[in-house]
VEXKOL-368224 format. One record per atom (N, C-alpha, C, O, CB): x, y, z. Coordinates in steps of 0.1 Angstrom, whole numbers, padded with zeros to 4 digits, always signed. Glycine has a CB too. Example, Ala and Ser with C-alpha at 12.3 -4.5 7.8 and 13.67 -1.06 7.14 Angstrom:
% residues 2
+0132-0057+0078 +0123-0045+0078 +0132-0033+0078 +0142-0033+0085 +0113-0045+0090 +0128-0022+0071 +0137-0011+0071 +0129+0000+0079 +0134+0011+0080 +0141-0006+0057 
END
This chain:
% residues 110
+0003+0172+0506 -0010+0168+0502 -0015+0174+0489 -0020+0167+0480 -0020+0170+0513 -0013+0187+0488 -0016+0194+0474 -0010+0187+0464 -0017+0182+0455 -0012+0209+0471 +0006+0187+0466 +0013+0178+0453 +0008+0165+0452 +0010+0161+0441 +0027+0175+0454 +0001+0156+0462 -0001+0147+0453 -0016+0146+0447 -0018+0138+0438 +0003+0135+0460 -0027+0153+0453 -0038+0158+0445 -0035+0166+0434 -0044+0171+0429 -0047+0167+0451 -0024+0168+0429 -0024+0175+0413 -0019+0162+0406 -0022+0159+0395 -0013+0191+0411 -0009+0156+0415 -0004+0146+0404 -0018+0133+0400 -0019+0126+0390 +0013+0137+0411 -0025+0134+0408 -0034+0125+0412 -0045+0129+0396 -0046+0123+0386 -0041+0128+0432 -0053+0140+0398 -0053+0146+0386 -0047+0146+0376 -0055+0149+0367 -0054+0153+0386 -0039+0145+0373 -0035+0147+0361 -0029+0134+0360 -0024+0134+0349 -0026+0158+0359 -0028+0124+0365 -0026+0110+0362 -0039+0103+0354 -0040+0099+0343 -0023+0103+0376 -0050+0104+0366 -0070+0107+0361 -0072+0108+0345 -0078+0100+0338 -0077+0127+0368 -0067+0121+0342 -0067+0131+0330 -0060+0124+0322 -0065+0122+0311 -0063+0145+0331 -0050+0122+0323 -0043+0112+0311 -0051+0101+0308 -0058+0098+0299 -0027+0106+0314 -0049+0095+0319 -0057+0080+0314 -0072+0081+0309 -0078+0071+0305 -0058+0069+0326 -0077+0090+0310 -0091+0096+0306 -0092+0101+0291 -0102+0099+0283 -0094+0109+0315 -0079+0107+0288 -0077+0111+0275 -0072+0100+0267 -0077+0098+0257 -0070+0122+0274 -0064+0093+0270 -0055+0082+0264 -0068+0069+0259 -0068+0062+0249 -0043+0075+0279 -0075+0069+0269 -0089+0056+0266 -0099+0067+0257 -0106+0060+0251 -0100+0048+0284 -0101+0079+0254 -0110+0084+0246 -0103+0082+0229 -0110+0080+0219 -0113+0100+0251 -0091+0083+0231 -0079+0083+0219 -0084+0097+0208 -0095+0104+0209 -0079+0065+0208 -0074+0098+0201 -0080+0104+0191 -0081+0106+0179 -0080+0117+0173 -0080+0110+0193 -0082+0095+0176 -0089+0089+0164 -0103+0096+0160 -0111+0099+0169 -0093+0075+0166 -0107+0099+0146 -0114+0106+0143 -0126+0095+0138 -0125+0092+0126 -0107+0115+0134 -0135+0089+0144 -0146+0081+0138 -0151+0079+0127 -0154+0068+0121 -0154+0084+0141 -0152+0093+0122 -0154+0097+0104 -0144+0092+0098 -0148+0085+0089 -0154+0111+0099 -0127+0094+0099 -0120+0091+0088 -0122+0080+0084 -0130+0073+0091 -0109+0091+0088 -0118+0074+0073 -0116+0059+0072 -0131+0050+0059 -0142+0056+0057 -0118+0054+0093 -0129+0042+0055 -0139+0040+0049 -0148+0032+0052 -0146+0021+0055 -0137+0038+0041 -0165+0038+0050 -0177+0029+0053 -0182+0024+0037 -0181+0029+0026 -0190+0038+0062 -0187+0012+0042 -0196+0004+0031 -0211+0004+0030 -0218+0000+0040 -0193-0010+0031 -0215+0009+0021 -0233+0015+0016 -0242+0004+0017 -0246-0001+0006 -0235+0021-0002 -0245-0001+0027 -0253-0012+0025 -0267-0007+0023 -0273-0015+0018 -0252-0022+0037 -0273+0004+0025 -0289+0009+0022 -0287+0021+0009 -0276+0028+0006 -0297+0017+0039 -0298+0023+0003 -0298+0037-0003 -0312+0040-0006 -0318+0030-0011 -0289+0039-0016 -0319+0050-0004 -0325+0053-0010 -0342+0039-0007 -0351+0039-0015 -0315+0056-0021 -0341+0031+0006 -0349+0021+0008 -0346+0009+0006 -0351-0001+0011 -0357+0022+0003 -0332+0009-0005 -0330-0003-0016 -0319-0011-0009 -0309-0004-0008 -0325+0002-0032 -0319-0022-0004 -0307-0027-0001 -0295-0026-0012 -0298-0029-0023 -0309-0039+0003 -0281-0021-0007 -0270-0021-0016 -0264-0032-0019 -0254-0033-0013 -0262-0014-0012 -0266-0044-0028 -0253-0051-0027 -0241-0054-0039 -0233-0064-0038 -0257-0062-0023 -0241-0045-0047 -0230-0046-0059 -0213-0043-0047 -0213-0031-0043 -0234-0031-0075 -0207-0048-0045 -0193-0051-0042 -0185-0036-0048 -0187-0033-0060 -0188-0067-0051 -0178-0028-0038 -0172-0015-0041 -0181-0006-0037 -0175+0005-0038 -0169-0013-0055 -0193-0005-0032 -0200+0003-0028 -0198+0010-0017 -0206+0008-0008 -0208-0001-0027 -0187+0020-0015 -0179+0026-0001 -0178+0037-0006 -0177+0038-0018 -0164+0020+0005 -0177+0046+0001 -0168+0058+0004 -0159+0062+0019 -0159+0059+0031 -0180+0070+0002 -0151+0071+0012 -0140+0073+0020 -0136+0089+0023 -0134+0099+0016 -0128+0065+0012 -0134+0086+0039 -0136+0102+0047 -0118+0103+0051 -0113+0095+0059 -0150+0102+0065 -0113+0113+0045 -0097+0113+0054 -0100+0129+0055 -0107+0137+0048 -0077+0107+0042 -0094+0131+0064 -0091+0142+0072 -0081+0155+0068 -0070+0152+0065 -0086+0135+0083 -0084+0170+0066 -0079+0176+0054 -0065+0187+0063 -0055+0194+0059 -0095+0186+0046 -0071+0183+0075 -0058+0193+0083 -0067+0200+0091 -0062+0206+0100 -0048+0204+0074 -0080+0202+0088 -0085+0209+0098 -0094+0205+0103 -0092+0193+0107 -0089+0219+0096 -0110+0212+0104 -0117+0202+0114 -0129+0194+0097 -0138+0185+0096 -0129+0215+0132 -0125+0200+0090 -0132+0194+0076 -0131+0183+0073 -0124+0180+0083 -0130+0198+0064 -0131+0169+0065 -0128+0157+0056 -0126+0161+0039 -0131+0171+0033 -0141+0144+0058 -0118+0151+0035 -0125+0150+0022 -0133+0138+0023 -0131+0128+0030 -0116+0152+0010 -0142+0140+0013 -0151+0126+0006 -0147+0123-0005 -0144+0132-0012 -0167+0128+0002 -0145+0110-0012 -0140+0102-0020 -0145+0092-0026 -0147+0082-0019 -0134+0099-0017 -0148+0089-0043 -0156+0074-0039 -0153+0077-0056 -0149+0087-0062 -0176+0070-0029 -0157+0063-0060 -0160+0060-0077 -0175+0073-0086 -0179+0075-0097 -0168+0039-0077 -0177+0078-0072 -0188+0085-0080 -0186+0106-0078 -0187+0117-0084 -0205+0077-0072 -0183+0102-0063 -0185+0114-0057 -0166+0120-0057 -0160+0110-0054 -0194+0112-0038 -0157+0130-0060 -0145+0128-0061 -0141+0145-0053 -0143+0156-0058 -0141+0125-0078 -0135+0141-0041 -0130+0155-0031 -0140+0163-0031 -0139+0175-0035 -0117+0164-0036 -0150+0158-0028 -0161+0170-0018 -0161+0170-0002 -0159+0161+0007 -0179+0167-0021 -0163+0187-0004 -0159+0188+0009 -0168+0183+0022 -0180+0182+0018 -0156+0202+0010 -0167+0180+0039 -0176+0173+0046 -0168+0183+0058 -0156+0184+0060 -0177+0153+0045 -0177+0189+0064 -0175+0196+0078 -0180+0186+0089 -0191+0179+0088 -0183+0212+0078 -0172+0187+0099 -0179+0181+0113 -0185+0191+0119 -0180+0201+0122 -0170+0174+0124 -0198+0188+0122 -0201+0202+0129 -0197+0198+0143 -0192+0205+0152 -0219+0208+0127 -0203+0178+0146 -0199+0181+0162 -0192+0165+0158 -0189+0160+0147 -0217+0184+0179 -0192+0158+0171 -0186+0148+0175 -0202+0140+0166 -0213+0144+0168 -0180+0147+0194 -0198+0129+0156 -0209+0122+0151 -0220+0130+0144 -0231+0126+0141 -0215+0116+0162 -0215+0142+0142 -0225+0144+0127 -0215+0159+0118 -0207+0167+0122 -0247+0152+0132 -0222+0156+0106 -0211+0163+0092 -0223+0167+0085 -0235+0164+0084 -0199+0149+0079 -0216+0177+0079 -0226+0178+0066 -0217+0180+0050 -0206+0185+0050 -0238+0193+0068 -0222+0177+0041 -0214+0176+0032 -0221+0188+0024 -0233+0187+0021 -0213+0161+0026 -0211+0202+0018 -0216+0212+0017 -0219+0218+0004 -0223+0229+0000 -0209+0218+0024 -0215+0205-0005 -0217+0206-0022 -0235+0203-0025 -0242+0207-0034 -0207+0190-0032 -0238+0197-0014 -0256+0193-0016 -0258+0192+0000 -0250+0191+0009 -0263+0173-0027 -0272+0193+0002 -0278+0194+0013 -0278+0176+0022 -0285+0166+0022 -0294+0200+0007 -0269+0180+0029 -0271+0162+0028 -0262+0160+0043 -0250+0162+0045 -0261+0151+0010 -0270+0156+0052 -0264+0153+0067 -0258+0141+0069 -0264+0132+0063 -0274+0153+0077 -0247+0138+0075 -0244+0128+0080 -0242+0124+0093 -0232+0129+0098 -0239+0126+0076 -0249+0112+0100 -0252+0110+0115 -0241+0097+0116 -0243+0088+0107 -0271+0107+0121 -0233+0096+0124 -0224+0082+0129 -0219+0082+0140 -0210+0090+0144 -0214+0078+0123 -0224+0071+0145 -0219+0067+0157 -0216+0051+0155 -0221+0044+0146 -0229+0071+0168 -0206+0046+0168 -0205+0033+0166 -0197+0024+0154 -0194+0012+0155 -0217+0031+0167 -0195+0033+0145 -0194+0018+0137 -0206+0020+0121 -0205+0013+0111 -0202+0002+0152 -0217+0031+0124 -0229+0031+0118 -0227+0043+0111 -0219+0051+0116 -0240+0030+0125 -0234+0048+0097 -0238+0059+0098 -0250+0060+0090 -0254+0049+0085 -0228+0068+0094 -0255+0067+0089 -0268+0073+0083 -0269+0089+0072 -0264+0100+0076 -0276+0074+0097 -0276+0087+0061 -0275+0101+0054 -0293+0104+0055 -0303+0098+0054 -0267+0100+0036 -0289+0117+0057 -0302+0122+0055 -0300+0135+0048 -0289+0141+0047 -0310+0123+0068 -0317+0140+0042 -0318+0152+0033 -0330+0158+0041 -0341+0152+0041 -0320+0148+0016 -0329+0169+0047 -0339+0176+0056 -0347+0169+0064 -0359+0171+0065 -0348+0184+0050 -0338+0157+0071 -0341+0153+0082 -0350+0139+0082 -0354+0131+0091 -0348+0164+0088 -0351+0138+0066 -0351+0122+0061 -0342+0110+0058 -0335+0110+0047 -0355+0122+0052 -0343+0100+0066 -0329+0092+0058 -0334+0087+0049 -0346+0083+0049 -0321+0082+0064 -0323+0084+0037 -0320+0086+0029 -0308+0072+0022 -0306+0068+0011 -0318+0100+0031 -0303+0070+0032 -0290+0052+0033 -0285+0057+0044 -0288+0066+0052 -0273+0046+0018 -0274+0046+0044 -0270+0036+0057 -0257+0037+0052 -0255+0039+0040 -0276+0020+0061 -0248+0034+0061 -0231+0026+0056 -0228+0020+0071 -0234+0024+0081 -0215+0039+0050 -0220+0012+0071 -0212+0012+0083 -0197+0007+0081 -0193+0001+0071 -0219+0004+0093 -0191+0010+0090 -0174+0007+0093 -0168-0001+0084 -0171-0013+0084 -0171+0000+0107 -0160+0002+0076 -0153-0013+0071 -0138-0014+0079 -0129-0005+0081 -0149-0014+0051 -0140-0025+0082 -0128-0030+0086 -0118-0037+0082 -0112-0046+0088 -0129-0035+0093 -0115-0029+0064 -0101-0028+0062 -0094-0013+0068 -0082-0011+0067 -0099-0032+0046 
END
């Protein structure tokens, strides 16, 4: 009975981990559709989060070039060159500066 309550668990636990995956939410590039109040729409308006080996990103874009972005938890970063939070979840994210937002992006799905 013990052996098959451990395998039982740990069958549980895989498939528990396997459906969370682990994929990093942040990597990957979002598109700026707000800033600053203003809707965004000039075409190229993205930045891009890849992952540095640790628990950090870099940031990337036509403006901003390898600054660094810490995760502090699961769905929020802060980017440590300027004061500037970032909240995502879903598909969404949001920037804020002492707890004001500030734009929007969400997921692109290339």
């Amino acid at each position: 009975m013990k052996l098959f309550n451990v395998i039982f668990v740990v069958v549980i636990m895989s498939l528990l981990l396997s459906a969370c995956g682990n994929e990093d939410e942040l990597a990957g590039t979002w598109e700026i559709y707000e800033m600053f109040g203003e809707s965004v729409v000039e075409e190229g308006a993205t930045i891009t989060f890849t992952e540095d080996g640790s628990e950090g990103h870099t940031l990337s874009d036509d403006y901003m070039q390898n600054f660094t972005v810490n995760k502090v938890e699961d769905g929020k970063a802060e980017l440590l060159q300027v004061i500037l939070e970032i909240m995502y979840e879903d598909g969404e994210m949001i920037f804020l500066i002492e707890g004001e937002e500030i734009g929007a992006a969400k997921k692109s799905n290339n």
